[in-house]
C-alpha positions in Angstrom: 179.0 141.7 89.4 179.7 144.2 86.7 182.8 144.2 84.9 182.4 147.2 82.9 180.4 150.2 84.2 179.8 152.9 81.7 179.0 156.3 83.5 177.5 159.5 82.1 180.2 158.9 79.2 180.4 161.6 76.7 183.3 162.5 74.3 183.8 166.0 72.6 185.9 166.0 69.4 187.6 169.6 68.3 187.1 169.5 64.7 187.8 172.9 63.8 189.5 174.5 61.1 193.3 175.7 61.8 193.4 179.0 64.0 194.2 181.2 61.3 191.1 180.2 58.7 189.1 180.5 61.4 190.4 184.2 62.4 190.3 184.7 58.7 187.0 183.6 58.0 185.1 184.6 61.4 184.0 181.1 62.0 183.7 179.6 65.6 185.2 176.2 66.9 183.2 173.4 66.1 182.7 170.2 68.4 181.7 167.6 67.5 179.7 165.7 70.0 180.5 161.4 69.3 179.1 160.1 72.4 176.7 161.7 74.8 176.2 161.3 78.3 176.0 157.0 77.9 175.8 154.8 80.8 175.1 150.8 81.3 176.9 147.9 82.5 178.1 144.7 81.7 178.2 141.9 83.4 181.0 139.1 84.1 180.8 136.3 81.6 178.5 138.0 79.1 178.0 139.6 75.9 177.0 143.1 75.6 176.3 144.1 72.0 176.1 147.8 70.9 174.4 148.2 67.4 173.5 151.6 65.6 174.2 152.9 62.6 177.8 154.6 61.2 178.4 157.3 63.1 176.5 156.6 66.1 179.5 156.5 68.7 179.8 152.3 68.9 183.8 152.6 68.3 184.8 155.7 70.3 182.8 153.8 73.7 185.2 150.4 72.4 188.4 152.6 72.3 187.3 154.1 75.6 186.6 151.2 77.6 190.4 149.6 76.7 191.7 153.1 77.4 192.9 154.1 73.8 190.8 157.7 74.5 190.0 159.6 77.4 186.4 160.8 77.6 185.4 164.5 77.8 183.0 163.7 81.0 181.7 160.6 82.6 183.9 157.7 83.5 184.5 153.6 82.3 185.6 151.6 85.1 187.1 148.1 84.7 186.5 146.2 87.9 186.1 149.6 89.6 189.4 150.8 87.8 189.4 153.7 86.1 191.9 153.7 83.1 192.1 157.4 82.4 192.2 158.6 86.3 193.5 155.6 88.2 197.4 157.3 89.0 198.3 153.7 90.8 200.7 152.0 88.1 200.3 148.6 89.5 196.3 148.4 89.4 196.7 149.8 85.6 199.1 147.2 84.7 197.0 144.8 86.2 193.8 146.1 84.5 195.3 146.6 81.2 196.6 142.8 81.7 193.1 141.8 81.5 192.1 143.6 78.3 192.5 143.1 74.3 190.7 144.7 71.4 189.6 143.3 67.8 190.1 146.0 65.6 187.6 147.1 62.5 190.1 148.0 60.3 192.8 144.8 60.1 194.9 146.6 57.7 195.6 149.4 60.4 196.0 147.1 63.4 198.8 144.8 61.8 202.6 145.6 62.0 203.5 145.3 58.5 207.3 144.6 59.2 206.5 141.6 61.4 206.0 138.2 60.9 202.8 136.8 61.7 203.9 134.6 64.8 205.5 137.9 66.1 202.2 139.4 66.2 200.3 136.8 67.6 202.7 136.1 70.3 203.5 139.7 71.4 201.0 140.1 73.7 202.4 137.0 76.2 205.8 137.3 75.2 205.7 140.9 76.2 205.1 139.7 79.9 207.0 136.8 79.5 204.9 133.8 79.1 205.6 131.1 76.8 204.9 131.3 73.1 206.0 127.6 71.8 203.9 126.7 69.3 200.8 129.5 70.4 200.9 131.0 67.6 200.2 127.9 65.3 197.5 126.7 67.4 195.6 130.0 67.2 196.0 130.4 63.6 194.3 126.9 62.9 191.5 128.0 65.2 190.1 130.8 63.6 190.8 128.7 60.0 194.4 129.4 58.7 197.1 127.1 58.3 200.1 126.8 60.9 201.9 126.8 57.8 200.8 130.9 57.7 202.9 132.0 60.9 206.2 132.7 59.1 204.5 134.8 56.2 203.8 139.1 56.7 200.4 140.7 56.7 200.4 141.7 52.9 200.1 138.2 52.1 197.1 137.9 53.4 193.6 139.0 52.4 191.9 141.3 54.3 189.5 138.4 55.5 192.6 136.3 56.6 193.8 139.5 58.6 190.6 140.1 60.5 191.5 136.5 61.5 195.1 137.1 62.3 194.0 139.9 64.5 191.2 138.0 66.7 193.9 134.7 67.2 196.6 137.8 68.5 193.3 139.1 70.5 192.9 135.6 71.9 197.1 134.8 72.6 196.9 136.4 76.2 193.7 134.6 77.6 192.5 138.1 78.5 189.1 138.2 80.9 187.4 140.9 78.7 188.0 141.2 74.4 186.4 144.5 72.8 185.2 143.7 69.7 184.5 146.3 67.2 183.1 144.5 64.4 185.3 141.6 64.4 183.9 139.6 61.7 182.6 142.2 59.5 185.5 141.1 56.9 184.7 137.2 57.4 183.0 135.4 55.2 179.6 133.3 56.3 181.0 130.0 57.1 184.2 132.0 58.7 182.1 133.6 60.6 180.3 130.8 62.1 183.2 129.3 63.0 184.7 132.3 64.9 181.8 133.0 66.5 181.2 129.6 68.2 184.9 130.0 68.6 184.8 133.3 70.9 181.6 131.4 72.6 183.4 128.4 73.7 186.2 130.7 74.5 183.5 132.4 77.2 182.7 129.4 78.6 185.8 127.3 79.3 187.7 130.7 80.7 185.3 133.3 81.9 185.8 135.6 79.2 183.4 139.1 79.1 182.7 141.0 75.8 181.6 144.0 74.7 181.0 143.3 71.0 180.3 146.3 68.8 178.4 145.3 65.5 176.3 146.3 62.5 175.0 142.7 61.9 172.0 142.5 64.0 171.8 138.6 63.3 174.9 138.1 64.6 173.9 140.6 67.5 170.7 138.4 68.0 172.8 135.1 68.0 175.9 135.9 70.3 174.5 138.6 72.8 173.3 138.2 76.2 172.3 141.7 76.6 171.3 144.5 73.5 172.4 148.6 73.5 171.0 150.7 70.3 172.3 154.1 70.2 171.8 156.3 68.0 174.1 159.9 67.4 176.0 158.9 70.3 173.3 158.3 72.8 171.8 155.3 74.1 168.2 155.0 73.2 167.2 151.1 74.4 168.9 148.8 76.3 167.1 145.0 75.9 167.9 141.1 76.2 167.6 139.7 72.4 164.5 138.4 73.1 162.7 141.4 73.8 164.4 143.7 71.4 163.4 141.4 68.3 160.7 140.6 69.0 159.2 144.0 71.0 161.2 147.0 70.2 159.8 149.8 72.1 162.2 152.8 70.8 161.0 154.2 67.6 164.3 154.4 66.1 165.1 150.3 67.3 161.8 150.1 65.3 162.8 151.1 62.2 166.3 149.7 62.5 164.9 146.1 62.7 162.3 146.9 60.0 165.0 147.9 57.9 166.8 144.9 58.4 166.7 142.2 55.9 164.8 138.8 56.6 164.9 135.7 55.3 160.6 135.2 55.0 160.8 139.1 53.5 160.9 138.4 49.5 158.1 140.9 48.4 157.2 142.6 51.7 156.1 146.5 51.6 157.5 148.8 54.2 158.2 152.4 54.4 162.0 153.8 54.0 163.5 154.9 57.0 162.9 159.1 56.9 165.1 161.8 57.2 169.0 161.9 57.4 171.0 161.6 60.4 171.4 165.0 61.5 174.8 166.9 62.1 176.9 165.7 65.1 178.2 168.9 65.1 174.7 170.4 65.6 172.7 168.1 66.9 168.9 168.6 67.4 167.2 169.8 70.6 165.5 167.3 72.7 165.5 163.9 71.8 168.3 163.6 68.7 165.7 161.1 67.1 162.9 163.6 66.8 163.4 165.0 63.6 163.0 161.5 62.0 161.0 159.9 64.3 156.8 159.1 63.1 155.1 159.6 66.5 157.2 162.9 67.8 155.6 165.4 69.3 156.5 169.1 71.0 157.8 167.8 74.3 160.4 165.6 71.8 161.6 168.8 70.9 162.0 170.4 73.6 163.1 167.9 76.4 165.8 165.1 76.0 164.3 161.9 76.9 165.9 160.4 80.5 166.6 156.5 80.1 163.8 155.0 82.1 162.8 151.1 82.9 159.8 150.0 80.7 158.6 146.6 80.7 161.5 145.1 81.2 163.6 146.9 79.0 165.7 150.4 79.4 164.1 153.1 77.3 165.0 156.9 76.4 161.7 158.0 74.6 158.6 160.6 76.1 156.3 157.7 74.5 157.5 154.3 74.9 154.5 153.2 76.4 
C-alpha cells in the first residue's frame, strides 16, 4: 500500500519584479516553474530517495508532501489525505500527527530562545504525551551528551544542530520523516551512526521516508526505491540496484559518472556539458535536451512521457 502518492505535481513560483518596475520597465511576470507535473509513490515501510542536482525541485516536493506549500496543480496524498484540500479538521490533525521533517538548513529550523529539551520535546508535549527524560535519550542517540539538553542552539555547531533537529524529528514516533538532506552537515562517522539509526528506527516501528539527498552513496546505501529529477521533473525512477549499476536516462548517466569513486584515481571521463538552463524559461521538449549527447529533433520538440523500461520508469524518446 502506498503511503505517499505524488500526482501530476507541479509548483509555479511568481518571481517577478514589484508592480511598478515592471510598469516602468515594460517587463512581463516571470514564473518560475520548481516542479513540473511529478508523480510516483511510496510505499509503507520504505525509503524513497530523490537525488538531482541544486535547483532541481527535491525540497519544494519535501515541503509539499508535509504540507508546508500548496502546489500549483497536481495533488500529494498521505494515506489518501490530501493536506492542501482535505476541509475535514479531524483527518488533518490526524495526518499531520503522523508526519515530521528534517530540515537542510539547522540554523533556520531551531528556536533560538529555547532550550534544547524544549525543542526536542515539543512535538509530544504539544499533544500531551510524556516527555520524562525523552529528550536525554534522543540526544545520546544521534551522539550528544544528555548533559546537552539544558544548553540553546548557538552552542552548538552546526553539525551538532543537524543532530538536535533529527532527535526532535524522532520525539513523536511519527509513521513517515521527510528528510531533506539530513546529514549533509554530519560528519562521516556521524553519519553512519544516524543512518543505521533512522534504519533500525524503520524496522522496530514501521516508519516510511522520503529522504531527499545529494550523496548518492548514501542514496545507494539507505534507499529501497531511486527518483532523479532534473529541473523539476522526474526523469528515472529505479531500485538501487538497477540505477547503479544500469542507468538508462542520459542525464542519471552522467550524474553517476560524475560521481566520485573510490577505484577512480586517474580515470578519464568527459565533463558534464552545458549549464542547467533557466527555470524561468525552460527548454522545449525534454528539459535535458540541450545538454544531453544522443538528442535528437523529436527531444526538442516533444516532452518525453514517463514510460516502464526494463524494469525501471523512464522519461526519455531513447531509453532503449
Amino acid at each position: 500500500m502506498a503511503m505517499i502518492q505524488v500526482k501530476n505535481l507541479t509548483r509555479i513560483f511568481d518571481v517577478s519584479k514589484p508592480w511598478l518596475n515592471r510598469v516602468i520597465e515594460r517587463l512581463p511576470k516571470a514564473m518560475l516553474t520548481a516542479v513540473s507535473d511529478v508523480s510516483f509513490d511510496v510505499e509503507e515501510r520504505t525509503v524513497y530517495s530523490l537525488v538531482g542536482e541544486s535547483g532541481s525541485g527535491k525540497s519544494t516536493i519535501g515541503k509539499m508532501a508535509v504540507g508546508l506549500l500548496k502546489p500549483t496543480d497536481g495533488s500529494v496524498l498521505i494515506n489518501d489525505i490530501d493536506l492542501s484540500r482535505e476541509t475535514d479538521g479531524g483527518k488533518l490533525d490526524k495526518a499531520r500527527s503522523d508526519i515530521q521533517m528534517i530540515f537542510q538548513d539547522p540554523y533556520a529550523s531551531l528556536n533560538p530562545r529555547w532550550r534544547v529539551r524544549e525543542i526536542i520535546n515539543e512535538p509530544v508535549s504539544a499533544r500531551g504525551g510524556n516527555v520524562v527524560g525523552l529528550a536525554e535519550k534522543l540526544l545520546e542517540q544521534v551522539g550528544l551528551s544528555s548533559l546537552d539538553a539544558d544548553k540553546f542552539p548557538h552552542e552548538f555547531s552546526g553539525g551538532q544542530r543537524q543532530r538536535i533537529c533529527i532527535a526532535r524529528a524522532l520525539a513523536s514516533e511519527p509513521k513517515l520523516i521527510v528528510c531533506d538532506e539530513p546529514t549533509s552537515a554530519l560528519d562521516v562517522s556521524v553519519q553512519a551512526q544516524v543512518l543505521n539509526l533512522m534504519s533500525d528506527l524503520q524496522e522496530n516501528l514501521g516508519l516510511t521516508y522520503l529522504f531527499i539527498s545529494h550523496d548518492l552513496t548514501v542514496v545507494q546505501h539507505i534507499s529501497d526505491k531511486i527518483g532523479v529529477l532534473y529541473l523539476g521533473r522526474l526523469v528515472e525512477e529505479a531500485t538501487p540496484d538497477e540505477l547503479f549499476e544500469n542507468p538508462k536516462h542520459p542525464y542519471s548517466q552522467m550524474l553517476l559518472a560524475a560521481a566520485p569513486k573510490m577505484d577512480g584515481f586517474g580515470r578519464e571521463i568527459d565533463p558534464p556539458q552545458g549549464e542547467i538552463p533557466d527555470p524561468i524559461n525552460p527548454p522545449t521538449g525534454c528539459a535535458f535536451h540541450p545538454r544531453c549527447p544522443i538528442a535528437t529533433a523529436k527531444c526538442s520538440a516533444e516532452r518525453p512521457e514517463m514510460r516502464v523500461v526494463r524494469g525501471a520508469r523512464v522519461a526519455c524518446h531513447l531509453a532503449e
